[in-house]
NUVO-801325 format. One record per residue (C-alpha): residue in one letter; x, y, z negated. Coordinates in Angstrom, 1 decimal. Layout:
! residues N
resn_x_y_z
a_X_Y_Z
...
//
This chain:
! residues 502
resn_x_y_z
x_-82.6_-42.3_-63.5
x_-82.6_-44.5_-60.7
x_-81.7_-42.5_-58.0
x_-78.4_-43.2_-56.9
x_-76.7_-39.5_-56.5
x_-77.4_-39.2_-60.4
x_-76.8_-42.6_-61.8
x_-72.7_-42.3_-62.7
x_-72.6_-39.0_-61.7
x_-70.1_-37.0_-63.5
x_-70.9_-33.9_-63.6
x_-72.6_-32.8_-67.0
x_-75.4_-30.5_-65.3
x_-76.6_-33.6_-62.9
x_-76.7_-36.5_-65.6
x_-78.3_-33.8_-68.4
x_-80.9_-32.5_-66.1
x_-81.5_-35.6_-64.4
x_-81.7_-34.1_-60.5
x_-79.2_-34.1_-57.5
x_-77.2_-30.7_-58.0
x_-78.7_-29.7_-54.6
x_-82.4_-29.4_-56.5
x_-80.6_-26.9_-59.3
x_-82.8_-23.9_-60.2
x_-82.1_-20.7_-62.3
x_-84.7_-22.3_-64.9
x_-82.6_-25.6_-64.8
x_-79.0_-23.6_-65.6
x_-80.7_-21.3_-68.2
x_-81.9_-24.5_-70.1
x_-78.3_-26.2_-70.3
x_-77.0_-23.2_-71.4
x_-79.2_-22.9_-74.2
x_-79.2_-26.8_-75.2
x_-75.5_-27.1_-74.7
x_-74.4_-24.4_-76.7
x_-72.6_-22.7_-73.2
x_-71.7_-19.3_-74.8
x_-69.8_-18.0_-70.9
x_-70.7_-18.3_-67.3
x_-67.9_-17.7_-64.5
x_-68.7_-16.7_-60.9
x_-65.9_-17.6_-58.4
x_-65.3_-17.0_-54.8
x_-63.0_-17.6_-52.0
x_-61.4_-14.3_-50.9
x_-59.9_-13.1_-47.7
x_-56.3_-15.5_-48.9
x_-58.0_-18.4_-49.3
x_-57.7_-18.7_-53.2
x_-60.6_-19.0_-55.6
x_-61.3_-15.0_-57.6
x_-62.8_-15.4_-61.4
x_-65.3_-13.1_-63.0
x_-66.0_-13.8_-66.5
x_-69.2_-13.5_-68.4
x_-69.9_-13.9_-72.2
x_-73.3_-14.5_-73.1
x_-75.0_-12.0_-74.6
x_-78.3_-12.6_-75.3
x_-80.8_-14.4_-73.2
x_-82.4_-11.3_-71.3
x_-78.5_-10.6_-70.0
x_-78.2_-14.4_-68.9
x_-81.1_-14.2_-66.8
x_-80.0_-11.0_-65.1
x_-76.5_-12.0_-64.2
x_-78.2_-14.8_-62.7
x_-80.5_-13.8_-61.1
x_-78.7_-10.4_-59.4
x_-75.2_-11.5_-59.4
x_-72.5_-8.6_-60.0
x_-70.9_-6.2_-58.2
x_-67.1_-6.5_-56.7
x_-64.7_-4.7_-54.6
x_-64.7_-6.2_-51.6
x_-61.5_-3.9_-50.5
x_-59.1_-5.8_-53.1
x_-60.6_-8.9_-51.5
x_-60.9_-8.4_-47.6
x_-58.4_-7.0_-45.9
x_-61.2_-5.7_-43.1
x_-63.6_-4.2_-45.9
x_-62.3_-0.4_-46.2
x_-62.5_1.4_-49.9
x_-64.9_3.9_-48.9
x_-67.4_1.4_-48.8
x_-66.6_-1.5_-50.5
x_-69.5_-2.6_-52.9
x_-70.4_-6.0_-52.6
x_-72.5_-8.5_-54.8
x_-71.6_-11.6_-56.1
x_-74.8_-14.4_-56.3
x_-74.1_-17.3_-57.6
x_-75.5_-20.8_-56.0
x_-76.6_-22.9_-58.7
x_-76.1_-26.3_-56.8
x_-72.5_-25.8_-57.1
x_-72.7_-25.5_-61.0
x_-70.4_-27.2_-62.8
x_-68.9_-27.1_-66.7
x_-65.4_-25.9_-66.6
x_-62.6_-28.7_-67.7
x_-60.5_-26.0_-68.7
x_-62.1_-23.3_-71.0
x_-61.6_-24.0_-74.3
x_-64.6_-21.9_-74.7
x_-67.9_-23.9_-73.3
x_-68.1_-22.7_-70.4
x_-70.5_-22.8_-67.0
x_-68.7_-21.9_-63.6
x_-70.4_-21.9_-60.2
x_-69.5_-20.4_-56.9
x_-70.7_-17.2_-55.5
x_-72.3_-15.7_-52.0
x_-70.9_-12.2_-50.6
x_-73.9_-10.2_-49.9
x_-73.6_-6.2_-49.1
x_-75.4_-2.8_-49.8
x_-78.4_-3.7_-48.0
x_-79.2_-7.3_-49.8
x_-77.7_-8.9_-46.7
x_-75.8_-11.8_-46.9
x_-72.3_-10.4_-46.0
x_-71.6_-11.5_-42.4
x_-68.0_-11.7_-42.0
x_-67.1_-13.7_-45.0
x_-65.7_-17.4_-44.8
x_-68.6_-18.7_-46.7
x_-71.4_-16.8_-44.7
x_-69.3_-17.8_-41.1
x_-69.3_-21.5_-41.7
x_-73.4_-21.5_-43.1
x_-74.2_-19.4_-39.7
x_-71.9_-22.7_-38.1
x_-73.7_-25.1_-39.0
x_-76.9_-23.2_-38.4
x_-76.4_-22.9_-34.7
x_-75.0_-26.4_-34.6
x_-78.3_-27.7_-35.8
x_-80.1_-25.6_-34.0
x_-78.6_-26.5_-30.3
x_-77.7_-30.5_-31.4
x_-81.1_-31.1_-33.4
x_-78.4_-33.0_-35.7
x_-76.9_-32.1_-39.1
x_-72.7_-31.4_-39.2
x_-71.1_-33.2_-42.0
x_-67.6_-33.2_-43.0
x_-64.7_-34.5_-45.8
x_-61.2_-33.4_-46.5
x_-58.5_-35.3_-47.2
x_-56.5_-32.9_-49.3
x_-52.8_-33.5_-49.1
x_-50.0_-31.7_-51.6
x_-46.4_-32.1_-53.3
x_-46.3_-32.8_-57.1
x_-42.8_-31.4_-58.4
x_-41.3_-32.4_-61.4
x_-37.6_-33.1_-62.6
x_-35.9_-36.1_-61.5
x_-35.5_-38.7_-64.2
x_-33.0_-40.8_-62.1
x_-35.5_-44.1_-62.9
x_-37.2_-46.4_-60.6
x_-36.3_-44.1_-57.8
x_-39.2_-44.3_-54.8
x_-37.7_-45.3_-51.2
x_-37.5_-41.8_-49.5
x_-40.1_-41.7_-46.9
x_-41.8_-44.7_-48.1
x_-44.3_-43.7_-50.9
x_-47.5_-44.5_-49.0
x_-49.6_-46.0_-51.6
x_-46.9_-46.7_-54.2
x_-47.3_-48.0_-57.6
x_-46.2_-47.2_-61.0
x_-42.8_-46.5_-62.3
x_-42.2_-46.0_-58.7
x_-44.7_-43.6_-57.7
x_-44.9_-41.0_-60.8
x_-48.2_-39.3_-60.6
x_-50.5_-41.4_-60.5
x_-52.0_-40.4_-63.7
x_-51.4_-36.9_-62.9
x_-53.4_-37.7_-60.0
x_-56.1_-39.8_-61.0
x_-56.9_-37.6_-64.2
x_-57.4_-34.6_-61.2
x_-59.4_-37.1_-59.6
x_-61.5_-37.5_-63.1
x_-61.8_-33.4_-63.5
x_-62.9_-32.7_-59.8
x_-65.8_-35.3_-59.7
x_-66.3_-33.6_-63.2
x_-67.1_-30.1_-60.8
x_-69.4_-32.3_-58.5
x_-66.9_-33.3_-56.4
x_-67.9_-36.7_-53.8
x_-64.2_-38.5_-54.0
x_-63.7_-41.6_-51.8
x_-60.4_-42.0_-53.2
x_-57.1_-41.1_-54.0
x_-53.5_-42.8_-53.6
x_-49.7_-41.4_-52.8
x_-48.5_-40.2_-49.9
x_-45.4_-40.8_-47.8
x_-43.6_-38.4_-48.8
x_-41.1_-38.7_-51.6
x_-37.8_-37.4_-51.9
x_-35.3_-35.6_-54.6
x_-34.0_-32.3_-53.7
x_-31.5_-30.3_-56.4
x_-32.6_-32.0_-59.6
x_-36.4_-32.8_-58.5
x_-38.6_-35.0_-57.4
x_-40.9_-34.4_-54.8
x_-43.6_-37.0_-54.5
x_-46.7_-36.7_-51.9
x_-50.1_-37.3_-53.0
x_-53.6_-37.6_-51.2
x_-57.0_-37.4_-52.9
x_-59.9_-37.5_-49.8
x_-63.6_-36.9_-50.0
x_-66.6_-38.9_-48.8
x_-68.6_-37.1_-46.1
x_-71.4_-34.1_-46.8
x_-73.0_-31.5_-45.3
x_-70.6_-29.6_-44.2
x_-70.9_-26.1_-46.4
x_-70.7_-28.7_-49.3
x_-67.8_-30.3_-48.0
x_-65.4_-26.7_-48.0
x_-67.0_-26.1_-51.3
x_-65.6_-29.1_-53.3
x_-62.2_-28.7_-51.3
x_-61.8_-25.2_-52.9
x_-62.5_-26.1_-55.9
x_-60.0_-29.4_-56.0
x_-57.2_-27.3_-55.1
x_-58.1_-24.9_-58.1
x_-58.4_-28.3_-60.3
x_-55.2_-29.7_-58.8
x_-53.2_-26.1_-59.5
x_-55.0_-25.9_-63.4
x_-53.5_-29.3_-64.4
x_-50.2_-29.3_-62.8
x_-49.5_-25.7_-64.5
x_-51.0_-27.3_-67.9
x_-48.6_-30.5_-68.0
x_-45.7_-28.0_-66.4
x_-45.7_-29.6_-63.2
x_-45.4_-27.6_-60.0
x_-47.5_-28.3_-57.1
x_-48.1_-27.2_-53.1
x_-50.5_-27.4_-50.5
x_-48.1_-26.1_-47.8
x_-47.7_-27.9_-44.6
x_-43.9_-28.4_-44.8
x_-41.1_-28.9_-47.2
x_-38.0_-29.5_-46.0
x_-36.6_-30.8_-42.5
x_-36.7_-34.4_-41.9
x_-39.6_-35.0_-44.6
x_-43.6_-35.5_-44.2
x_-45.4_-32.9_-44.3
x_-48.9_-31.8_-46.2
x_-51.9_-31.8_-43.4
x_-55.4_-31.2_-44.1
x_-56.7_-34.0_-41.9
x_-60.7_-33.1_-41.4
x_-62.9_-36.2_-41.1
x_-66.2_-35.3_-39.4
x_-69.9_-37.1_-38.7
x_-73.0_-36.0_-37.1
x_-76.3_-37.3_-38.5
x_-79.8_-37.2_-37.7
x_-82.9_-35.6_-39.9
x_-83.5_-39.1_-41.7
x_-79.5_-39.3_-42.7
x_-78.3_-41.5_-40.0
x_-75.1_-41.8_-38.8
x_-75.4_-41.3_-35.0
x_-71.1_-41.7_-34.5
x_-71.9_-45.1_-33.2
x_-74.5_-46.6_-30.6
x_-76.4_-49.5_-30.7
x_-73.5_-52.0_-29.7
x_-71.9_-50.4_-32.6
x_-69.4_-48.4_-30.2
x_-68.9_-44.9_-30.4
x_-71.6_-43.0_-29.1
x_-72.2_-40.3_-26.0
x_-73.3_-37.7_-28.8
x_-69.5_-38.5_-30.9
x_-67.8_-38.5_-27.6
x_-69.6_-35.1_-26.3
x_-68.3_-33.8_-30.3
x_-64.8_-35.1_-29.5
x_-65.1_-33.4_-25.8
x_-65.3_-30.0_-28.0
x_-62.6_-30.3_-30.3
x_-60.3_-31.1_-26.9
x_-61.3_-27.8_-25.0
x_-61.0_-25.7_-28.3
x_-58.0_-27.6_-30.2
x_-55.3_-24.6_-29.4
x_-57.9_-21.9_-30.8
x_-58.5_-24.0_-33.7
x_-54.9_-24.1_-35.0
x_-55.9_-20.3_-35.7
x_-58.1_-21.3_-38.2
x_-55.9_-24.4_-39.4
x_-52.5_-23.9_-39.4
x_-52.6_-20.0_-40.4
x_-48.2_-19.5_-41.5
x_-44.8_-19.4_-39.8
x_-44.2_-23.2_-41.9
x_-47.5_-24.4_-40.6
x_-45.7_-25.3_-37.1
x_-42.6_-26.6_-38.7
x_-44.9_-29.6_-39.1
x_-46.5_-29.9_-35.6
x_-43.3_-31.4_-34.4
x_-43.6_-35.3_-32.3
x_-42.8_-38.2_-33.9
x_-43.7_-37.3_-38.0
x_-47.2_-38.4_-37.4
x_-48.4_-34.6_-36.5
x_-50.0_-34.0_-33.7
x_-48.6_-31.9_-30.9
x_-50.7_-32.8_-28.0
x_-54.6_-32.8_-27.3
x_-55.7_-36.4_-27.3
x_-57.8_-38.6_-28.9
x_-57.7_-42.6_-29.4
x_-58.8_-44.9_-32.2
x_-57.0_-46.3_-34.9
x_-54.0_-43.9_-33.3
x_-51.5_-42.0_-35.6
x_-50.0_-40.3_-32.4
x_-53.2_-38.3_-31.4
x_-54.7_-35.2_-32.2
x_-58.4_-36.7_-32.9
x_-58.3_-39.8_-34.5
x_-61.2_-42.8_-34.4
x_-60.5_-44.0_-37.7
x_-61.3_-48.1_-38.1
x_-64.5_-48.5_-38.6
x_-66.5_-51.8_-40.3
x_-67.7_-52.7_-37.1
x_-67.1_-56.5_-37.2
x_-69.6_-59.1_-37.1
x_-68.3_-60.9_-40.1
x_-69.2_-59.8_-44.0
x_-65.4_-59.6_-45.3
x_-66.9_-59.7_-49.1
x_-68.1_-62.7_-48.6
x_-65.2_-64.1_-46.9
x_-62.6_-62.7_-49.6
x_-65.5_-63.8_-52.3
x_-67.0_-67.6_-51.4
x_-69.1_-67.2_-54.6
x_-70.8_-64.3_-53.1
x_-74.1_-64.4_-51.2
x_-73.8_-62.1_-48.0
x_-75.8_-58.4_-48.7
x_-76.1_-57.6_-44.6
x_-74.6_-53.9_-45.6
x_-74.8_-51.8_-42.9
x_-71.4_-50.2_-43.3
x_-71.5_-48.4_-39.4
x_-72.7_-45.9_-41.4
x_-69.1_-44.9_-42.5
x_-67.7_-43.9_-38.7
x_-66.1_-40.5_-38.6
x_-63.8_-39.0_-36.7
x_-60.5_-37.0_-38.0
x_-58.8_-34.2_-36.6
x_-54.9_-33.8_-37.7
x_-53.6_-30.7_-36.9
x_-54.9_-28.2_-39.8
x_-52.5_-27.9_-43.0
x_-53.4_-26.3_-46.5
x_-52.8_-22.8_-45.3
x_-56.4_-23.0_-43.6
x_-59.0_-20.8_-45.1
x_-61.3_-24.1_-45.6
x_-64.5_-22.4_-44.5
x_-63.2_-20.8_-41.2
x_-61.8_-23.8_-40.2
x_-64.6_-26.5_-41.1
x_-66.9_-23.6_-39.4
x_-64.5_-23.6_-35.8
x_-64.6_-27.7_-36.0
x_-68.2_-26.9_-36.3
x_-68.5_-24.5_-33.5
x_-66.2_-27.0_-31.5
x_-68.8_-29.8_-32.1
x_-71.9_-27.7_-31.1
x_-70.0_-26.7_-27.6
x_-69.1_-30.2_-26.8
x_-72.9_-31.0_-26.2
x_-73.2_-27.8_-24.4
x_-70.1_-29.1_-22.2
x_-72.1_-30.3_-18.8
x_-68.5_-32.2_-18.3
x_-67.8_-33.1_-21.6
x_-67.7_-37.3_-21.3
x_-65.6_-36.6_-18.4
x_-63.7_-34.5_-20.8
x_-63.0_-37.1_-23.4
x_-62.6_-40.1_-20.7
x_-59.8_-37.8_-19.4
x_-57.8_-37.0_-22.9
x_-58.1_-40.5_-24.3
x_-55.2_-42.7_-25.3
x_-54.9_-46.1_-26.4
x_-51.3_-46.5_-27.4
x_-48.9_-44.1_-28.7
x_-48.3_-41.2_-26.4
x_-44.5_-40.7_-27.3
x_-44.1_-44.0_-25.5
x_-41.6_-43.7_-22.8
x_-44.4_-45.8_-20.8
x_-47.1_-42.8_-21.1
x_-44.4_-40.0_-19.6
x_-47.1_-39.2_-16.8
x_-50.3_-39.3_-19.3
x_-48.4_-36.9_-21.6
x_-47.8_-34.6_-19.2
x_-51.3_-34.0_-18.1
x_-52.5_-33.2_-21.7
x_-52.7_-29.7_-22.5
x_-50.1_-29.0_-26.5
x_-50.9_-26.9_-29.8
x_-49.5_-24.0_-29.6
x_-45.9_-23.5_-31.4
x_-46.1_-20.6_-33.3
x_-48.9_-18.2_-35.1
x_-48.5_-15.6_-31.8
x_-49.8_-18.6_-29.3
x_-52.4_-19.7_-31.8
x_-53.6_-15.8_-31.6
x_-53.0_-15.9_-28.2
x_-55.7_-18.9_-27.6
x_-57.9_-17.6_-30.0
x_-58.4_-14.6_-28.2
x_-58.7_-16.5_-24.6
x_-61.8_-18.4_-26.6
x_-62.5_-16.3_-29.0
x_-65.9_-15.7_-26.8
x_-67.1_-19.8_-28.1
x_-66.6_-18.8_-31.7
x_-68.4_-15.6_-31.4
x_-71.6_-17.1_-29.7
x_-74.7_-17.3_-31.5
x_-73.5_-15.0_-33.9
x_-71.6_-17.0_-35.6
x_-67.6_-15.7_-36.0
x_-68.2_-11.7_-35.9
x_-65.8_-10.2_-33.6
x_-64.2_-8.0_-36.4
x_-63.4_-11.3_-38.1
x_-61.7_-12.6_-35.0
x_-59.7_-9.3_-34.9
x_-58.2_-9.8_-38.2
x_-57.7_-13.6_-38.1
x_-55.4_-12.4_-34.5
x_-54.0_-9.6_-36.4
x_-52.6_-11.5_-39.2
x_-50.9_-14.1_-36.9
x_-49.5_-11.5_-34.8
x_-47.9_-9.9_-37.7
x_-45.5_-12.5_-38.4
x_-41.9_-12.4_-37.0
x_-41.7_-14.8_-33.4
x_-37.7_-14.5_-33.8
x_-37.3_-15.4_-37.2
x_-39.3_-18.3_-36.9
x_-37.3_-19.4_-34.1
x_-34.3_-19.4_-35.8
x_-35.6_-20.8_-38.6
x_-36.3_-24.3_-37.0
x_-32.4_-24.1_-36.4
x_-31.4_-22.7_-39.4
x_-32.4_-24.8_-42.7
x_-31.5_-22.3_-45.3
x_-34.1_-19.8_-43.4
x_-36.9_-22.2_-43.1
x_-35.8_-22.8_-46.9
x_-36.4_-19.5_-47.5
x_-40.5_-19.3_-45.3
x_-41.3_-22.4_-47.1
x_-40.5_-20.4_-50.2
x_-42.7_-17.4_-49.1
x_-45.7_-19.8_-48.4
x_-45.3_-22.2_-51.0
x_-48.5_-21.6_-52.7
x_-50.3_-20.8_-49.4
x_-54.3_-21.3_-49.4
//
């Protein structure tokens, strides 16, 4: 019980059976079943809007326990892709036991896990989310010799009726305490319930956004993930957002994930931190000197070239560009800097110091020589919680890859890096130079397709995919989103529409 991804861990299935949830086997499920008096097992699995689907299972007897684990079930993959025609629309369901987890909700003890698409032929099914960002990372490794990891910060709106007591100071509620901030507990007990599903939480804290609109409070909250392989990382984000959605309609709060509210208020982004690693686990972000690395900067050189395609997988709704507007801490050009708000790609602060701070804040406290280098990411800020999480971590993936396939690409990020804010009336010339996210769903389809080539490389987006991602940004209206970001009551009534987007 020493190993340190089991000791504290909460999920049920890891601290029973005594093994990381990434060593689960059938065997291992079947026994907590039996000793834990389970009598249901759920499958879920993301569909083609982005939301989590349910199939229920009561537990027959043991033969029918083995079976449903062991060959899944069968689902219509019509009523769940909009690509995947009736006439031939059988697909399986198989679960993938490291993602087990017991459900904080059921009243009836109950074992939920999430499911693989495979088709008629045994196949794993090629053009699903799940399948595209696996086949990502895949070819990342494969080209790189290096392993993709990533973490969410997941960003939403609780809403709730104002009380008129210890109002919050609008725009201010970054990291505000109790009376003032007023979901905190609502927050940290979502906090408790996704680490619950095997969620890795680094933390959670309010947001700046907090405001009162007709009788309500709107208050902004943040909970953000530690780093993981990457397929594990769009894993535990779908299922927080399910968590976050289960509580708030059990205590009767309301809550969104969409990228804007209102004019003049922060929005919701889905800011995606990201790390490359070797075999052995470590962090290659930074070199020697402990400065960012060639192999970070070649990653960042990627994410520059492919940053307008990639709003297509991030920012997927008319409201989504309401938010990529200068000057609310959204990024509108391509850019990278460190420690820089302004910038599309962020270099986070990293513990790159010379000095042990612990010791420093705590004299009584010998120095440990942590190596905390290990911690380096980078963040890209332009996706909101309309993304389909698996397309997009898989584009910032296929991003990645091309970046060390770039013969140009440190010339690339020498060229697009900032130091300072680029609003600055002293960077006028710089900012002119840098190439801007597109405005509206047409221009991110429009990109896509220009690239679209990059994605579909090694197999890894299938062009039919592509199609429909470009079809459904096409289909919105251009014109009424133009009028809308003149016209309040109209972008009133979009934010409505998409309120309970992804």
């Amino acid at each position: 019980m020493n190993n340190p991804h089991i000791q504290l861990n909460k999920n049920r299935l890891v601290s029973f059976l005594g093994k990381p949830a990434t060593d689960f086997t059938k065997e291992d499920i079947i026994r907590f079943v039996v000793e834990n008096n389970i009598e249901m097992i759920n499958f879920m699995y993301p569909a083609g809007d982005g939301r989590l689907k349910t199939l229920n299972f009561v537990i027959n007897d043991a033969d029918y326990l083995n079976t449903i684990l062991t060959s899944g079930e069968r689902v219509d993959g019509s009523s769940l892709f909009s690509y995947i025609e009736a006439g031939n629309s059988d697909l399986y369901v198989i679960p993938r036991f490291r993602t087990a987890f017991v459900d904080p909700f059921a009243e009836i003890p109950t074992v939920t896990m999430l499911c693989s698409f495979f088709d008629k032929d045994g196949n794993m099914l090629q053009t699903s989310p799940e399948a595209t960002l696996r086949k990502a990372c895949k070819a990342f490794t494969e080209k790189t010799g290096l392993i993709f990891q990533a973490m969410g910060e997941l960003e939403y709106y609780v809403i709730a009726p104002d009380e008129n007591r210890f109002e919050a100071t609008d725009q201010k509620g970054y990291h505000e305490s109790a009376p003032f901030a007023k979901f905190n507990d609502f927050r940290t007990e979502c906090m408790s319930y996704i680490a619950q599903t095997g969620g890795q939480i680094k933390y959670g804290h309010s947001e700046v956004g907090n405001f009162t609109l007709e009788g309500k409070i709107y208050e902004q909250n943040e909970i953000e993930f530690l780093p993981v392989n990457a397929e594990d990382a769009a894993d535990q984000l779908m299922v927080a957002k399910w968590v976050i959605r289960n509580l708030a309609y059990q205590l009767g709060y309301d809550v969104t994930f969409a990228p804007k509210i209102t004019t003049g208020k922060a929005g919701s982004g889905l800011h995606i931190h990201m790390r490359i690693v070797d075999a052995e686990g470590n962090n290659r972000m930074l070199d020697k000197d402990l400065k960012l690395s060639a192999d970070a900067r070649r990653m960042i050189a990627g994410l520059m070239v492919l940053a307008p395609s990639i709003t297509a997988f991030g920012n997927t709704n008319p409201t989504s560009y309401f938010r990529l507007v200068p000057h609310q801490e959204a990024p509108t050009n391509v850019c990278w800097g460190d420690r820089n708000r302004s910038v599309l790609v962020r270099v986070p602060l990293g513990w790159t110091a010379k000095t042990d701070m612990c010791t420093l804040a705590n004299p009584t406290t010998p120095p440990s020589n942590f190596d905390a280098s290990r911690k380096q990411t980078v963040e890209i800020r332009s996706a909101d919680g309309s993304a389909d999480v698996y397309s997009l971590i898989a584009a910032l993936a296929v991003a990645a890859r091309y970046g060390f396939e770039m013969p140009d690409a440190l010339e690339v990020a020498e060229r697009t890096y900032v130091s300072v804010n680029i609003h600055d009336e002293a960077n006028a010339d710089k900012l002119a130079m840098l190439a801007q996210l597109p405005t509206d769903c047409a221009e991110s389809a429009d990109c896509l397709e220009r690239q679209r080539g990059i994605y579909e490389e090694y197999g890894v987006f299938s062009p039919r995919m592509i199609d429909g991602i470009e079809r459904a940004l096409r289909a919105f209206d251009r014109d009424e989103i133009e009028r809308a970001k003149e016209n309040p009551e109209l972008m009133l009534r979009l934010v409505e529409q998409y309120f309970h987007c992804g």
